[in-house]
N, C-alpha and C positions, 0 to 999 in steps of 0.2 A: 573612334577610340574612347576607352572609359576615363572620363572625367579626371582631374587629379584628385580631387579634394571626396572621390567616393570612396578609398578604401580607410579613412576614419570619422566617414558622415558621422554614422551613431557613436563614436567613442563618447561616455559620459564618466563624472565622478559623483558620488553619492557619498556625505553629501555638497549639492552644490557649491554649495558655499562653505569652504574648509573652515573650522573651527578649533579652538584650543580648547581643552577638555584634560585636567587633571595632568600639567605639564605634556602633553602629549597633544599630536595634532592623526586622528584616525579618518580615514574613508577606503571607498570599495571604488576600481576602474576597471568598467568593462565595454565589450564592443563585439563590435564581428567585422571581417575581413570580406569581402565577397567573393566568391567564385563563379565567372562567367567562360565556362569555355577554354579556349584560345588564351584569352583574356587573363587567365588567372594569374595571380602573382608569381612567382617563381622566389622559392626561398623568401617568404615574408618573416617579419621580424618587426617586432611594436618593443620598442625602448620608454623607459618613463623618466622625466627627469625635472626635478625642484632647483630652479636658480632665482637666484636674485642678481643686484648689481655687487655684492659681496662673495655670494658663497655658490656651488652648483653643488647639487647630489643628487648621484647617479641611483638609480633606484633598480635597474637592472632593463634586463628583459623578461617581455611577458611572457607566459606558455601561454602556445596556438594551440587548441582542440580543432582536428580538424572533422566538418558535418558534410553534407553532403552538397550544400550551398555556400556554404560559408566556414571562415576561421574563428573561433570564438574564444575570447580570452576573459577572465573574471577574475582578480586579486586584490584583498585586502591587505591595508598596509596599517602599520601605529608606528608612528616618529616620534621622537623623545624630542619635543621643541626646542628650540632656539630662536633667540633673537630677531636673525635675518630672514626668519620665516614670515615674520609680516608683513612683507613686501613681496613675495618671493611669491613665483609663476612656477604651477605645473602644468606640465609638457608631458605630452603623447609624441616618441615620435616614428612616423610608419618607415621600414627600408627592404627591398627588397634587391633579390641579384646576389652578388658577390658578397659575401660577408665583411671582406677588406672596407669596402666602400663606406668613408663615414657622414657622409654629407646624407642626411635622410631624405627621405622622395617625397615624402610631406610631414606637416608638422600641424596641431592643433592645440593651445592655450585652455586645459579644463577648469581651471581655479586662477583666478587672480587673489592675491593673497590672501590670509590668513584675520578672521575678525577672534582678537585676543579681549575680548571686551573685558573677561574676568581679570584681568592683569592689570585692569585702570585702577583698582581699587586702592585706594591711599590709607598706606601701611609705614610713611613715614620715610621714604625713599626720598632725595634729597635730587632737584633737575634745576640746571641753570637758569632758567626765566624766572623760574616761581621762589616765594618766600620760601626761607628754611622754616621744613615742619620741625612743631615742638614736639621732641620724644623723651621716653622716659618719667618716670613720677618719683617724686622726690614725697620722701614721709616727713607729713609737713604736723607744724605745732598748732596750726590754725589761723596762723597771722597772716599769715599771705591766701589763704585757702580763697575757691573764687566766689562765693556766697557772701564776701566780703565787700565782694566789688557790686556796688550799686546803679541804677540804673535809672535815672529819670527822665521827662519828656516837659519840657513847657512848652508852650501856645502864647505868640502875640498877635493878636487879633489887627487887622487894618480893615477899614472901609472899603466898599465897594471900589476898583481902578486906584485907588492911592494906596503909594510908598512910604506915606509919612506916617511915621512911630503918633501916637494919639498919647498925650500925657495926660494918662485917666488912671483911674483905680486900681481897673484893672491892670493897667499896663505894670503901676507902680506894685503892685501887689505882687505880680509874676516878678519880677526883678529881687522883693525880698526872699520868694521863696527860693531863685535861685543862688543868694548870698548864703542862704539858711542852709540849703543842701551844703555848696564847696565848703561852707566852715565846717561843718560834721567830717567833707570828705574829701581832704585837700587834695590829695594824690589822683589827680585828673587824668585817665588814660587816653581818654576821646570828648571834644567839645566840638560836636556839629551844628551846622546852623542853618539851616535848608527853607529858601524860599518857595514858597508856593503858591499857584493863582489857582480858584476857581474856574471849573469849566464855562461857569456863568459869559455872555457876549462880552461887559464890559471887563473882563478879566483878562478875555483870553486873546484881544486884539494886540494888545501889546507883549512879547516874548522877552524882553527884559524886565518884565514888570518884578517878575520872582526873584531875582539877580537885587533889581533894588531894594525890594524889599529886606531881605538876606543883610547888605550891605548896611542899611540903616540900623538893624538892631545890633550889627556890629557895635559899629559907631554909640547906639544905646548904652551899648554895656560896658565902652570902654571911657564914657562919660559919668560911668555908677561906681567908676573905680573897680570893674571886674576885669581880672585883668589875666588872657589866656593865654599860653605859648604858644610858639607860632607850630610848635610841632606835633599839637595833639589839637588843635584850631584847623576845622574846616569850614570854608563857607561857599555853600552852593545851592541850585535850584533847579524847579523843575517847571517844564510846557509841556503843553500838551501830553499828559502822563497820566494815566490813571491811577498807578500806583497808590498815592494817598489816598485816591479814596477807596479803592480795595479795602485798604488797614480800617478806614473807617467802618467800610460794611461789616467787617468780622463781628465791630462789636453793636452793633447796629441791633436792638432789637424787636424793631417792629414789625421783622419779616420771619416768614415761615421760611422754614430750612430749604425745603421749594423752589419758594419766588429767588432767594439768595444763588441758589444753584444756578435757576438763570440769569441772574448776574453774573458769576462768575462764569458761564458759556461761554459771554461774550467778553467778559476783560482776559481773558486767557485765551484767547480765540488766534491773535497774531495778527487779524488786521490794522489796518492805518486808525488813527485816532481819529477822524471825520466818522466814517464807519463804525466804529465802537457808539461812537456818539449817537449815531441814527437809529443802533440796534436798540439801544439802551433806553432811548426817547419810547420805541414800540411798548418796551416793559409793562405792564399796566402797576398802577401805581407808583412809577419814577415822579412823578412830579413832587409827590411828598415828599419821598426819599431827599428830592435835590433839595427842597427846601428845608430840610433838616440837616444836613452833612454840608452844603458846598459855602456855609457859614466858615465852619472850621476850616475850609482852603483857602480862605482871605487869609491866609496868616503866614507868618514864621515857624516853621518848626525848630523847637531846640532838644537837642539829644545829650546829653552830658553821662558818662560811665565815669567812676569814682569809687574813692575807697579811702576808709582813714590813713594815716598817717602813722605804719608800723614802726617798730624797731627799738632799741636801744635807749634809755636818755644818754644824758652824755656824760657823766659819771662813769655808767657800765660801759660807754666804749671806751672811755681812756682803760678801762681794767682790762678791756680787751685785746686792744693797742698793744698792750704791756707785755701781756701773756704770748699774744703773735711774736713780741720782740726776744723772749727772754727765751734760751735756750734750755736752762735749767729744769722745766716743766714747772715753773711757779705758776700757781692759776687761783684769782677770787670770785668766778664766775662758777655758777652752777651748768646740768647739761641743760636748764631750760634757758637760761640765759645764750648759751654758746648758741642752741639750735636757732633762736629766734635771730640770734646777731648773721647766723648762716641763712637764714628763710629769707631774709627784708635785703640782705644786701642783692645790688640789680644786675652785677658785671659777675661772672663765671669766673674771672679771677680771682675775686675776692673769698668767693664761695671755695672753691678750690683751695686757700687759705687755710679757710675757717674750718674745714671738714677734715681734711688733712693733719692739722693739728688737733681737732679734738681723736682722732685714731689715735694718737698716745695719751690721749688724757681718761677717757672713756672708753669701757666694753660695750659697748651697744652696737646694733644693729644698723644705726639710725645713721651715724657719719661714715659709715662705709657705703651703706648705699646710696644716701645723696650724693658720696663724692664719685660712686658711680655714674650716676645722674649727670655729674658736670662732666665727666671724660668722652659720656654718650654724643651730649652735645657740643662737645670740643669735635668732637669726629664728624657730626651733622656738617661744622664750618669749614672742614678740609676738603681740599679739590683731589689731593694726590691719597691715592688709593693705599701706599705702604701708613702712610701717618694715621690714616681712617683704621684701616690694622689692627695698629699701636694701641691706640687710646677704646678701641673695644676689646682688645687684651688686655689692657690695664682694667678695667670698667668689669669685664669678668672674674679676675682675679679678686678683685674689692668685694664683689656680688658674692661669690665664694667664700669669703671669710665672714660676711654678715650670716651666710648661710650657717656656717656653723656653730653663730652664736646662737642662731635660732632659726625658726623655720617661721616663712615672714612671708602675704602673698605681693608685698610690691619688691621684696627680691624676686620672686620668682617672674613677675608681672617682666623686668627689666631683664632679666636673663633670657625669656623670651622677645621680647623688642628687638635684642640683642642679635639674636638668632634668625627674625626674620627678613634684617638689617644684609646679612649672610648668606642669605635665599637656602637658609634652613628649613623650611615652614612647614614641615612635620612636628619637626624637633619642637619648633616654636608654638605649637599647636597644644602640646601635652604639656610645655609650662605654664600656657596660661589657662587651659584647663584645671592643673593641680591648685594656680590659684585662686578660681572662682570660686572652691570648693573651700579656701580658708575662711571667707570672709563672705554676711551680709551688707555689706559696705555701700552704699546706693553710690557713691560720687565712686569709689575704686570702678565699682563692675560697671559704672559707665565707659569708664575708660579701657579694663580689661577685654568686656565684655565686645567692644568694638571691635576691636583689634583682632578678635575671634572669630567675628562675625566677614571681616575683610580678607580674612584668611579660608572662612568657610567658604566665599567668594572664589577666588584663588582656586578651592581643592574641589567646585563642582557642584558644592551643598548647597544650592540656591535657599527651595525654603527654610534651612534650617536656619541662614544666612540673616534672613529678613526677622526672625525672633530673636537676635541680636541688638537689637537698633530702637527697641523700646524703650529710650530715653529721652531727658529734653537736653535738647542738643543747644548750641548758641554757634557752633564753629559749621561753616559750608561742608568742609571733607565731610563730616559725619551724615550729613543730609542726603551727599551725594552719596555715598559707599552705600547706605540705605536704601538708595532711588535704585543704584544697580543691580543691588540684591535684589530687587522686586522687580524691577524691566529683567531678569536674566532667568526668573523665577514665571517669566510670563505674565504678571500682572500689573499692567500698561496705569491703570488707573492709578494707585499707590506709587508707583514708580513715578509718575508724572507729578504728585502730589509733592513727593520728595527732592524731585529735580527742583522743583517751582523753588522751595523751601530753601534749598542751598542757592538758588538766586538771590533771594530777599537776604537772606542773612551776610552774603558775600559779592556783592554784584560785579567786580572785578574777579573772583573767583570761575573760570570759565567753565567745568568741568560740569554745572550744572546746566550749563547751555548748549553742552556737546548731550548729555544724556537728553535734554529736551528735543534736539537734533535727532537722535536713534528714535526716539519712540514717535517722531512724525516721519520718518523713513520705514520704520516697519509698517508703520499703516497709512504705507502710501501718498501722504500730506506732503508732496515736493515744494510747496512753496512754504512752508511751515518750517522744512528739515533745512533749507538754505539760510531762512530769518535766522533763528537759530544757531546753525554752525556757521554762520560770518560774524556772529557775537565770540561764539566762544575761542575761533582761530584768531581775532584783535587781540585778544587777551593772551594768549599763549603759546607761544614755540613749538610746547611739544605737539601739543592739539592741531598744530597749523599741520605740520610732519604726517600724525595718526589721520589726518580725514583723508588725507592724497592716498593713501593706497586700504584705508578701512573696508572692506567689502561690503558696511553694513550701508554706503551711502553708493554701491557698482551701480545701482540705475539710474542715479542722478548726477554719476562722474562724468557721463558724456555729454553733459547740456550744456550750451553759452552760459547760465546763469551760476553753475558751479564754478566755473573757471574765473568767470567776472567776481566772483566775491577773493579769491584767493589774489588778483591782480591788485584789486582796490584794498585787501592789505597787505601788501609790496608795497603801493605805492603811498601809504599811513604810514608805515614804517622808516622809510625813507625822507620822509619829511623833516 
């Protein structure tokens, strides 16, 4: 008797692996039927069908040409995507006999889901795990602008194996300079304080030695009267890491761009730290190298971000107090005053206020769109989808009347946000095109310009996508949305460049760890692609969700080693 499983041996889908493509998911399913004889099927019938654990659709039956050996069927299909297609199984399935009969005579699985990679791109969409994105741009007077916010690094140097602070010159020297920075820039965003040991032997035996150190210049500083909140106050360390000294090599310059390269082969390679060590020792001229750098990892690092101390004195806000209370429209404040008392304040409430009132006091463009700006992000903080609504109907309505006192590109900037917010993203495509076109603005078009470029993403235009993202970035999304554009675009090397980049700048940020993930799964790296994607599913929900049914990781989903990273975070989780 013939086989069960021979009359949809060859059924295939082209291409293998279904894809999203321009809100649409396209391929071709063809095959042949065999005829043997006696044998042959009787009333054959090939059905095709896309289900998930959500949704089934039915996609018909195929037409059979019949040959003189065989039944041959060939049809293209394009789906208008959805959702539950990223999980979702297409099915062949073969029946023959009675047409009544529903129960098929065999069945084969061509696609397991759907790789949406262009849909990871972060456009400001708002998910339960992760931080709320900041959206929107507010036209700012330049008090809060971020060029303001300063950034420095100090070094306390410790002796070879010891924790203890050295009260030397040097030590007291760094201490003034960091008195000297917080007095210029009181407004502390972030104070880290990050212990470090050299790779050196007597360093690296002890794995608290970074932790004490760390703790000691704590204690240093809180002896110098420097005195940090606990909520912009970190204090941590690192072993067995090569991290710092990567940063070190960057500026390192006694090496040709060469030798540096294979440095970095191996610190980006994914092996154990013993093995990085060993490759690194072959290097020819490491020995120099260590005796010039692994000075600097006897130490503390300190990172401090800061900024003056904007706003008001207090004069101008009792005037302002007054004006907020008085219904009459009494006001002794001019609009630079009102803008800046609107820039500096830190609560959306306040702001909301402030902007709101100056709409009857002021024609300008300026308090309708910022107060757009706060309604934007009112809508970011809501879970329930009518109130989200609301407050970008209010937010459009405000954008609209800025509009018509003038034509301004961060209204249009925001009408767009608004829109892609909507999964408008045509519509949103040609406002912030009209407003790249207002304005030379280097800080706007980094941020329009992004947003384009994530959208380019989205509609298909990979390289058009990757000349998007020629900015200096400081936030992870931007690094990432970059790295995709270039892995989507086919160019692994860039792409990787930029996944790395959104690590360093956000290392709880996972997104950079899942694209580090893709690009050692397309080329094959299974033990690279699992390192990888069990960093960036700790870190995040959705990511943990997208790797289970991703198609980009089908060859590595059947192994012990995939399954054991998704167990071991369960079982991190539940801790």
């Amino acid at each position: 008797m013939m086989p069960e499983t021979e009359f949809l041996q060859d059924a295939e889908v082209t291409p293998a692996k279904l894809k999203f493509d321009r809100d649409t998911v396209s391929f071709t399913v063809k095959g042949t039927i065999p005829i043997q004889s006696a044998l042959s099927p009787k009333n054959p019938r090939v059905k095709l069908i896309f289900k998930s654990s959500e949704k089934t659709l039915e996609l018909g039956e195929l037409d059979l040409t019949k040959k003189v050996a065989e039944y041959i069927y060939d049809k293209s299909f394009i789906l208008a995507y959805e959702p539950w297609m990223e999980g979702a199984f297409l099915e062949i399935h073969f029946y023959m006999g009675k047409k009544s009969i529903d129960e098929p005579n065999e069945k084969k699985v061509l696609a397991r889901g759907v790789i949406t990679t262009p849909l990871m791109a972060k456009v400001g969409k708002v998910y339960p795990d992760e931080p709320i994105p900041q959206i929107g741009l507010f036209i700012s007077t330049g008090a809060l602008d971020a060029d303001l916010t300063r950034t420095r690094e100090f070094l306390v140097k410790f002796a070879p194996g010891s924790s203890t602070v050295s009260q030397n010159a040097a030590t007291k020297a760094t201490l003034d300079e960091i008195k000297a920075f917080l007095t210029e820039n009181s407004s502390i965003s972030s104070f880290t304080i990050t212990g470090l040991q050299s790779p050196e032997s007597s360093e690296g035996r002890n794995s608290k030695l970074g932790m004490d150190r760390a703790e000691a210049v704590r204690h240093l500083l809180e002896e110098s009267s420097i005195s940090i909140r606990d909520s912009v106050l970190k204090v941590t360390s690192r072993w067995h890491d090569w991290f710092d000294f990567r940063l070190l090599l960057r500026s390192y310059e006694k090496l040709s761009t060469q030798r540096k390269d294979q440095y970095y082969k191996v610190l980006l390679n994914e092996a154990d730290y013993e093995s990085q060590a060993a490759d690194l020792k072959k290097i020819p001229g490491f020995n120099q190298v260590a005796r010039d750098l692994f000075p600097n990892l006897r130490a503390v690092r300190i990172e401090v971000a800061a900024k003056p101390q904007p706003g008001l004195d207090p004069v101008q806000a009792g005037l302002l107090q007054k004006a907020l209370d008085d219904q009459s429209g009494a006001n002794s404040l001019d609009l630079a005053d009102w803008l800046i008392a609107g820039e500096t304040s830190p609560r959306l409430e306040d702001k909301e206020k402030i902007y709101s009132k100056m709409t009857e006091l002021f024609r300008s463009v300026i308090p309708y769109n910022n107060l757009a700006v706060v309604k934007m992000r009112q809508a970011q903080r809501t879970l329930a989808q009518q109130s989200k609504d609301s407050l970008w109907s209010q937010a459009n309505m405000l954008l609209y009347q800025a509009s018509k006192i003038d034509t301004n590109p961060y209204v249009m900037h925001n009408q767009g946000q608004i829109l892609v917010l909507q999964g408008k993203s045509w519509e949103a495509y040609k406002k912030l095109s009209d407003a790249s076109v207002l304005t030379r603005d280097p800080e706007f078009l980094k941020y329009n310009e992004s947003l384009r470029g994530a959208l380019d993403i989205m509609r298909g235009d990979f390289k058009l996508a990757t000349l998007r993202f020629e900015y200096d970035y400081a936030e992870p999304k931007y690094f990432f949305n970059k790295g995709l554009a270039y892995f989507l675009a086919e160019d692994y090397a860039n792409a990787s460049l930029s996944f790395e980049e959104s690590v360093m700048s956000g290392r709880n940020f996972g997104y950079g760890f899942y694209g580090l993930a893709m690009i050692a799964a397309e080329s094959g790296q299974k033990e690279v692609a699992l390192i990888q994607l069990e960093k960036a599913i700790h870190l995040s929900e959705l990511l943990y969700q997208k790797a289970l049914v991703d198609p980009i990781f089908e060859e590595i989903r059947n192994s012990e080693e995939f399954f054991q990273i998704f167990r071991s975070s369960v079982a991190e989780s539940e801790k």
